[in-house]
C-alpha positions in Angstrom: 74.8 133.1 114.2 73.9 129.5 113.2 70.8 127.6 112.4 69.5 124.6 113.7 70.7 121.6 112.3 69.0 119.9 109.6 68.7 116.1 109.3 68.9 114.9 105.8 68.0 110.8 104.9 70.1 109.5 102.1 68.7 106.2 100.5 71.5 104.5 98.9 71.3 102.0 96.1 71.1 99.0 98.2 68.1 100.3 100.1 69.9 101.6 103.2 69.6 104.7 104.5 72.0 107.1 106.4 70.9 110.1 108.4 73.5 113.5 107.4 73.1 116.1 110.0 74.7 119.3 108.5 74.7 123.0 110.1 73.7 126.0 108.3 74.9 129.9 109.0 72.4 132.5 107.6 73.5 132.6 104.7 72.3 129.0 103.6 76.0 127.4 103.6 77.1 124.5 105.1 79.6 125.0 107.7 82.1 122.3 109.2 80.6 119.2 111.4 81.7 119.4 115.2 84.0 116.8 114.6 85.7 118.1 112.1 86.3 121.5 113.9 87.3 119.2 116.4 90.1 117.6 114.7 91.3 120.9 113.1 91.3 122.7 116.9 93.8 119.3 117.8 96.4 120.0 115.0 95.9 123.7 115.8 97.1 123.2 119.2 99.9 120.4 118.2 101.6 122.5 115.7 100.6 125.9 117.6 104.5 126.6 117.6 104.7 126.2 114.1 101.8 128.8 113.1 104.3 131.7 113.1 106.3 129.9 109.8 104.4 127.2 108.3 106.4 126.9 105.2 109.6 127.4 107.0 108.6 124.9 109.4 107.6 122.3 106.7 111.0 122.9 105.3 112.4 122.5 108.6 111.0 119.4 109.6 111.8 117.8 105.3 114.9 118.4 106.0 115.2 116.0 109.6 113.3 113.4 107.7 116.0 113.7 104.9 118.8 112.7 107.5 117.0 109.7 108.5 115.9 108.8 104.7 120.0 109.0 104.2 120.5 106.6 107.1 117.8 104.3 106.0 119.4 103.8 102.6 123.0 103.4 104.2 121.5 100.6 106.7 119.7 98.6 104.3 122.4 98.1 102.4 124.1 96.7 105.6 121.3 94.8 106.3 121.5 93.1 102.9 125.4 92.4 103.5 124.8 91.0 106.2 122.2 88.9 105.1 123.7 87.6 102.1 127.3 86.7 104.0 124.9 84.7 106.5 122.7 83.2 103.8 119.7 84.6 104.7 116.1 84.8 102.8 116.9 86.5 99.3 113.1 88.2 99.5 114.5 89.9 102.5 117.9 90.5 100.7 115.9 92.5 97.6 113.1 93.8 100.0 116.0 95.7 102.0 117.9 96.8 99.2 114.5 97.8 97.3 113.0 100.1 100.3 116.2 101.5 100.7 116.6 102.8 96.6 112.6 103.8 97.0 113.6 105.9 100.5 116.2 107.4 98.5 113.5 108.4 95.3 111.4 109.6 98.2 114.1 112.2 99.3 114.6 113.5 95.8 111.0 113.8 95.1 109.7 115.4 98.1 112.4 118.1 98.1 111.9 118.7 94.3 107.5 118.9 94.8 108.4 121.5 98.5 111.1 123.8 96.7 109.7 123.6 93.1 106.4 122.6 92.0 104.0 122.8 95.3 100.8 122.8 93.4 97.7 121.0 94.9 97.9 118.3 92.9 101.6 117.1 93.7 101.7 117.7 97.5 98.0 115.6 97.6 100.6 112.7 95.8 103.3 113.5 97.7 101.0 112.7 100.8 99.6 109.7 99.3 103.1 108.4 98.8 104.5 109.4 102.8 101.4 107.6 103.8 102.3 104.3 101.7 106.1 104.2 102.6 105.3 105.0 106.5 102.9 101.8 106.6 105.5 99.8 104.6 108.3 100.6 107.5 105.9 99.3 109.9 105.2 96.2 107.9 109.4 95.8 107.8 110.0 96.2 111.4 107.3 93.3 112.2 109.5 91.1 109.4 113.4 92.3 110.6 113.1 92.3 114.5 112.0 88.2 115.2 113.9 87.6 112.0 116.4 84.7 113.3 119.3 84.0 110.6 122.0 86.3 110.3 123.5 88.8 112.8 120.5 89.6 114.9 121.7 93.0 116.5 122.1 94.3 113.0 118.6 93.0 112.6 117.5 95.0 115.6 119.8 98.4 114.3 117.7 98.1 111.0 114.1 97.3 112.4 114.4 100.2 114.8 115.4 102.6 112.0 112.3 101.0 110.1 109.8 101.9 113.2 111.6 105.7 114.1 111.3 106.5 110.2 107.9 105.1 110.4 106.8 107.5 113.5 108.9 110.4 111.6 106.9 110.0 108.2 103.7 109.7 110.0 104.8 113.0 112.0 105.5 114.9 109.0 102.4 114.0 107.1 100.2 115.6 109.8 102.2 118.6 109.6 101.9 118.8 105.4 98.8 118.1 106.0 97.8 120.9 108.4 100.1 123.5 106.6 99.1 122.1 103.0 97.5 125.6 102.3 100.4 127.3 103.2 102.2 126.1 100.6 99.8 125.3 97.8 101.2 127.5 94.7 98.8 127.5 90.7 100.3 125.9 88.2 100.6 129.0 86.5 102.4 130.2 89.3 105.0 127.6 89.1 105.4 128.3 85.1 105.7 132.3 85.7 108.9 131.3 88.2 110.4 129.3 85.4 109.9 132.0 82.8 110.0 135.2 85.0 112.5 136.6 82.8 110.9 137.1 79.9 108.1 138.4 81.9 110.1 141.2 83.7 111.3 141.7 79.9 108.2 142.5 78.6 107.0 145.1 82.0 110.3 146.6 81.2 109.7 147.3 77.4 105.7 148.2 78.2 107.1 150.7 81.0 109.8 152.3 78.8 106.9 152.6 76.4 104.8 154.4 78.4 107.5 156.6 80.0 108.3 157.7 76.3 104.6 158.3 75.7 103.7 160.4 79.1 107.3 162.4 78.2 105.5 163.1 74.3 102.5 164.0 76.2 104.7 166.8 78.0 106.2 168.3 75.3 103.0 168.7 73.4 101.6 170.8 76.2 105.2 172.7 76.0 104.3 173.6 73.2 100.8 175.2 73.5 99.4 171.9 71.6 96.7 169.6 72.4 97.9 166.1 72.7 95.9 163.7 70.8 95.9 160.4 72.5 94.4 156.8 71.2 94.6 153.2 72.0 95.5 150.6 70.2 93.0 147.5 69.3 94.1 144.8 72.4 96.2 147.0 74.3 95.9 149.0 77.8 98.4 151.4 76.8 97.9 154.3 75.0 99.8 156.1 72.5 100.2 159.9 70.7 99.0 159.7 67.0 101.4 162.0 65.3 
């Protein structure tokens, strides 16, 4: 059961003031505005078919956007042929063949940061950077489509790939975004995967130890003796002093 709300003033350093309403639960902590909840119960209901598999459904949807990353990079370089044979602007000549090189770092890098190092910090950059190139793709199909000199239905092939990669990019942003928890790993998780072998190595050896010491302890009541067990200084595992 909630609280009322309470109405805080904030007085900035330029003398203005904001009202901040915030709502309590009993325990005194803040919960969620209404519009917040709001906008998380929208992307609840949008991606409500993807709740079942979040990270398979991330994956999923990387690897469309990595078909139309490849077919970005393969049309820009036509675009640039076909603006160089038709002596068209040379900013749009390297701004086509520039995007296409940084769609194709894009690809690499967001399926190394999903499949390898998801940590918190490189999936907030990886966002940052979808958000950045999504925008930019809108900015180029503005410059490509009224774009007169050259062959203007290869300008329209490229500008449309430049708006669908656009809608696709903002697409799967939401959906990292909304599922970012699902895959958030710790760093320390990420660095156990990429040394798990020496970890299993050393459970191994400390179960084999203890095996060996729990057999000891067996034999000594074989033998009508009492076991006499110790620890060692920085270790949980115990061991029969002879």
């Amino acid at each position: 059961m909630m609280t009322p709300k309470d109405n805080t003033t904030n007085t900035t350093n330029d003398g203005t003031t904001t009202n901040i309403t915030t709502v309590n639960d009993d325990d005194g902590g803040i919960l969620p505005s209404s519009a917040q909840q709001k906008g998380e119960s929208i992307m609840s209901r949008v991606f409500a078919s993807c709740s079942d598999d979040p990270k398979g459904s991330v994956h999923r949807a990387w690897g469309v956007s990595l078909i139309f990353l490849v077919l970005y990079f393969i049309l820009a370089i036509v675009e640039m042929l076909n603006l160089q044979s038709h002596g068209g602007s040379r900013a749009l000549i390297i701004g086509a063949i520039w995007t296409g090189f940084l769609h194709l770092i894009l690809a690499i890098l967001g399926t190394f940061i999903l499949k390898r190092f998801p940590t918190s910090f490189a999936l907030g950059f990886f966002i940052g950077i979808l958000l950045v190139v999504a925008n930019q793709n809108l900015i180029l199909f503005g410059v490509f489509h009224g774009y007169a000199f050259g062959n203007l239905q290869t300008h329209h092939i490229f500008s449309s790939m430049c708006f669908t990669l656009s809608i696709i990019l903002f697409f799967f942003t939401a959906l990292l975004v909304h599922f970012r928890q699902d895959l958030v790993v710790a760093p320390i998780d990420v660095k156990g995967t990429s040394m798990g072998g020496g970890g299993r190595r050393s459970g191994g050896t400390s179960s084999h130890r203890q095996t060996q010491q729990q057999q000891q302890i067996l034999e000594d009541s074989d033998m009508g003796t009492e076991p006499s067990i110790t620890t060692t200084e920085g270790s949980a595992y115990p061991y029969v002093r002879a």
